[in-house]
Structure formats: structure tokens, C-alpha cells
C-alpha positions in Angstrom: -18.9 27.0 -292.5 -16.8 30.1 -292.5 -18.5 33.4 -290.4 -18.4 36.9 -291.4 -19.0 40.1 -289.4 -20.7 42.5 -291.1 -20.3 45.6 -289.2 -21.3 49.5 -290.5 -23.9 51.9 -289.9 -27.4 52.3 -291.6 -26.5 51.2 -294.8 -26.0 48.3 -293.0 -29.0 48.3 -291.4 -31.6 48.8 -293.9 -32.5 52.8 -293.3 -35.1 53.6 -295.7 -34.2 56.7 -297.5 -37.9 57.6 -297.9 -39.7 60.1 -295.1 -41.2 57.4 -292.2 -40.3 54.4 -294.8 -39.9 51.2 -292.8 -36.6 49.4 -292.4 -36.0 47.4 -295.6 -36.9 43.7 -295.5 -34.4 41.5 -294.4 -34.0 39.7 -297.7 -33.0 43.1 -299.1 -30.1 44.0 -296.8 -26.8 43.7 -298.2 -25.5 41.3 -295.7 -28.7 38.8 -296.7 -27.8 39.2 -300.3 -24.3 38.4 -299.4 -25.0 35.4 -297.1 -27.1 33.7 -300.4 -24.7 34.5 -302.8 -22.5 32.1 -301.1 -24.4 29.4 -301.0 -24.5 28.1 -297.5 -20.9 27.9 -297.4 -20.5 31.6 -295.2 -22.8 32.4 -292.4 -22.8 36.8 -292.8 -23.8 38.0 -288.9 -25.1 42.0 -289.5 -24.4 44.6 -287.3 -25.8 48.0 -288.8 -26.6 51.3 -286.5 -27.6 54.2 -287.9 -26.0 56.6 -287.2 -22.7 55.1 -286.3 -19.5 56.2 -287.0 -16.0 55.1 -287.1 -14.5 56.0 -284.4 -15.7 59.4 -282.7 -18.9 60.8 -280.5 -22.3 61.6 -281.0 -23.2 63.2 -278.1 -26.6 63.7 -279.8 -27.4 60.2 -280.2 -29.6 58.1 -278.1 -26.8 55.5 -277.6 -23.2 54.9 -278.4 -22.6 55.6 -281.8 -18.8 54.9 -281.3 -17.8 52.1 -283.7 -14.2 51.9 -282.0 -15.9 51.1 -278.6 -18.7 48.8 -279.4 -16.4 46.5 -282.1 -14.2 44.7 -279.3 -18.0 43.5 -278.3 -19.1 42.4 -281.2 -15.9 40.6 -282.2 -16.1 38.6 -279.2 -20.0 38.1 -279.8 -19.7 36.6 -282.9 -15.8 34.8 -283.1 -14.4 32.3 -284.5 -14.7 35.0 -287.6 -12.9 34.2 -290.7 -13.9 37.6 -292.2 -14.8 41.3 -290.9 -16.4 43.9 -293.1 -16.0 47.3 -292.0 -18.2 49.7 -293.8 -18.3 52.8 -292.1 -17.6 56.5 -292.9 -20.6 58.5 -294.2 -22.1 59.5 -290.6 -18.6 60.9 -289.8 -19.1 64.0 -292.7 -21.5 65.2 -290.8 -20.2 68.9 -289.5 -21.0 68.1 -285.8 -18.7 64.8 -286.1 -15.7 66.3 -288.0 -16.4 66.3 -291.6 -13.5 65.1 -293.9 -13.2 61.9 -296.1 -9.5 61.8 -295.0 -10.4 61.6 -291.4 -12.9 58.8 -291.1 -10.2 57.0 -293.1 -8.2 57.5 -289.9 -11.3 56.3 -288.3 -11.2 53.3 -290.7 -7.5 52.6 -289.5 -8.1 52.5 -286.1 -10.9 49.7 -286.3 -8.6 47.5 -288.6 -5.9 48.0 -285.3 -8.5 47.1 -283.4 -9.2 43.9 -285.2 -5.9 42.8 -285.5 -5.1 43.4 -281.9 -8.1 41.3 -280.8 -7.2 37.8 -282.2 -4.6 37.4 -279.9 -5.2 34.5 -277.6 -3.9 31.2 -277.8 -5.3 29.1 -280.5 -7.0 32.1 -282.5 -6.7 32.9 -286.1 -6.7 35.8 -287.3 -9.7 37.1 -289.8 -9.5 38.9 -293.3 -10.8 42.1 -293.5 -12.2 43.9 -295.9 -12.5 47.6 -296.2 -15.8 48.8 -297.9 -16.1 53.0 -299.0 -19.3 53.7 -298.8 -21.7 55.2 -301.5 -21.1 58.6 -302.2 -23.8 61.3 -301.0 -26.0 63.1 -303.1 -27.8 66.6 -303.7 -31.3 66.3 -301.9 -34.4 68.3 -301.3 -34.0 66.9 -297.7 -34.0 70.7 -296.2 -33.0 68.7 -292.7 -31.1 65.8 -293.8 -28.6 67.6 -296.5 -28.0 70.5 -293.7 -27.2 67.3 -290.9 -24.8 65.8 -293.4 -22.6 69.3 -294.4 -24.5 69.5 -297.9 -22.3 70.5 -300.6 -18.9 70.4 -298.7 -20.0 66.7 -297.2 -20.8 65.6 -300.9 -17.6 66.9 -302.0 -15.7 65.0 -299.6 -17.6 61.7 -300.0 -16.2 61.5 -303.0 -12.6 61.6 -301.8 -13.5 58.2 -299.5 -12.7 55.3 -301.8 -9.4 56.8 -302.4 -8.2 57.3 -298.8 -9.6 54.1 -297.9 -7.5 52.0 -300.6 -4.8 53.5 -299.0 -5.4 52.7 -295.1 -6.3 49.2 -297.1 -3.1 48.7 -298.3 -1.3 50.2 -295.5 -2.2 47.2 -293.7 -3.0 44.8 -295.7 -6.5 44.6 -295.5 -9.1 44.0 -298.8 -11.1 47.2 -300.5 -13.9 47.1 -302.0 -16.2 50.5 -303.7 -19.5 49.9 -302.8 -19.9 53.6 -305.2 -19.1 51.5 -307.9 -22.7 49.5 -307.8 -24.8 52.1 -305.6 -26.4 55.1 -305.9 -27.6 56.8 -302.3 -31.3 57.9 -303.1 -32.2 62.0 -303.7 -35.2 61.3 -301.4 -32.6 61.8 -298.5 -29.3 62.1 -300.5 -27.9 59.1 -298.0 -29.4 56.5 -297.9 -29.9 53.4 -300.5 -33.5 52.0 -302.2 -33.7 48.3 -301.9 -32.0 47.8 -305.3 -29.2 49.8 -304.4 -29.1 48.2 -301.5 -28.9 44.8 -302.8 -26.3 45.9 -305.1 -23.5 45.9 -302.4 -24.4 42.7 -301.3 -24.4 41.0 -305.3 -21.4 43.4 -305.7 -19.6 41.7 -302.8 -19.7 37.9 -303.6 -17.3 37.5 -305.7 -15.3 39.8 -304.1 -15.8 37.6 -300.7 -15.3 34.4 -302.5 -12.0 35.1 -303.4 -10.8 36.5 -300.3 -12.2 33.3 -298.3 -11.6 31.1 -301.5 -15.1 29.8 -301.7 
């Protein structure tokens, strides 16, 4: 059975864009719709934090939002891995973090490095990646939420993701995939996904996986 890491933020995990919604079930998380879409054949191990970010600080947060420090931990947790899924990206917009598509793309490069610099003991194989842009962000009447995420500037640039990320993809030679293309963040919070949308990325994502892992 092939293993895959799914690693991101709280798209990953299930955030509920509605005000004090609970996390969404399990069977609607994109890594649960993945996992079934292929049919026992690929075991899909999900590791979503809201709030996380590529690569940089959150000295707000309540712990280490850092997904260049915490990923050596979690490749280690979960190898043998014949696939990692980075989707990552939309908490770096946010003003306090640095704001611009083009750097969490940088952000995006570093954790493929990291990957690729991991596998490198005796006897271990080296796993596919695949780059995923997130969704873009939308106009909300989240007074709080659009102001945390940059509002219109931090739209703007979500916009610019996919294409920067296609590029650090092929820089190295890792798969892309536009989750924008299938999902639709929700106006309740202008970030994060219903459980349709969410379920999108994971349908969205099978035959995409397949291929890559030729399943």
C-alpha cells in the first residue's frame, strides 16, 4: 500500500468557515475524500494546522506555526512515504506574516528542499511531491477575519499563487495541482472552505494522485 503525507494548514484540517462552526467531519476533509478515491490502494496520513504557514513565525500563535520546522518531524513520523502534499500558503498573506503570493512561493521552495534533503539514508527512496495553491480568498463581511488576512491587497495577491507555485514546481521538479480550480473559500469568513468545497480538493486530487503514483 503506498503512504501519502498530507501536510497544510486549516484547509487541511477542516476549519469551518462559519462563526463557532465545528471542525468538519472527518469523511468531509480532503485528505478522507482522497484516501477513498483510491480505493484502498494509498493510505493519505493528514496533517492540517490552522494557522500554519510555510515557512515563517507567528509569534501570536499558541504553538509553532512554522511549517519548515515541524515537517522534518512529520516526515520521520509517518516514512516510508511514496507521496508528500504540500498545501500551504494562504496564512502567509496575512500583513503580520509578510503578505505576498511570491513569497510564500519561496516558502513553498524551501519545504520541497527540505523534503528532498530528508530521504537521504541508506536504503530510502525518495517520495513525489506535489505542490497544491490553495483556493483563492474572497471579499467577506468578516470585519475581523478580512482585516487578519490584509483584505483587498491579500485577495489580490491570492490570486497571483497558482502561478508562482507552478513555477517553484517546475523548478524542481515537483507535481502542481490548483485546488482554485474546484474550490471556492466561503464569504462567511472569505478563507475558509464549506464541506463541498472542501471535498472538492480531495475528488479534484485523485486522478491527479493516481497518475503521479500510477494507481
Amino acid at each position: 500500500m503506498k503512504t501519502i503525507l498530507a501536510y497544510g494548514d486549516s484547509l487541511t484540517y477542516g476549519a469551518n468557515p462559519q462563526p463557532n462552526g465545528l471542525r468538519h467531519a472527518y469523511e468531509n476533509r480532503w485528505p478522507s475524500v482522497l484516501e477513498q478515491g483510491l480505493d484502498g490502494r494509498a493510505r493519505v496520513f493528514a496533517e492540517g494546522l490552522g494557522g500554519r504557514t510555510t515557512a515563517f513565525d507567528d509569534g501570536s500563535a499558541s504553538s509553532d506555526r512554522n511549517g519548515a520546522r515541524i515537517l522534518p518531524v512529520l516526515l520521520d513520523t509517518h516514512k516510508p512515504l511514496d507521496l508528500v502534499i504540500l498545501m500551504l500558503g494562504s496564512n502567509d498573506l496575512k500583513p503580520a506574516i509578510h503578505g505576498r503570493a511570491i513569497t510564500a512561493s519561496y516558502g513553498i521552495r524551501k519545504l520541497i528542499q527540505i523534503v528532498r534533503g530528508h530521504f537521504v539514508n541508506p536504503g530510502e527512496a525518495q517520495p513525489e511531491i506535489l505542490i497544491v495553491s490553495p483556493p483563492h480568498l474572497v471579499a467577506t463581511k468578516h470585519a475581523e477575519m478580512g482585516i487578519h488576512f490584509g483584505g483587498e491587497a491579500a485577495t489580490a495577491e491570492s490570486t497571483l499563487m497558482a502561478g508562482y507555485y507552478r513555477t517553484r514546481a517546475q523548478e524542481y521538479g515537483a507535481h502542481f495541482y490548483d485546488a482554485a480550480t474546484v474550490a471556492h473559500a466561503d464569504i462567511a469568513d472569505g478563507v475558509h472552505l464549506d464541506p463541498a468545497n472542501t471535498r472538492a480538493i480531495g475528488t479534484g486530487l485523485i486522478p491527479v494522485v493516481k497518475s503521479i503514483l500510477g494507481l
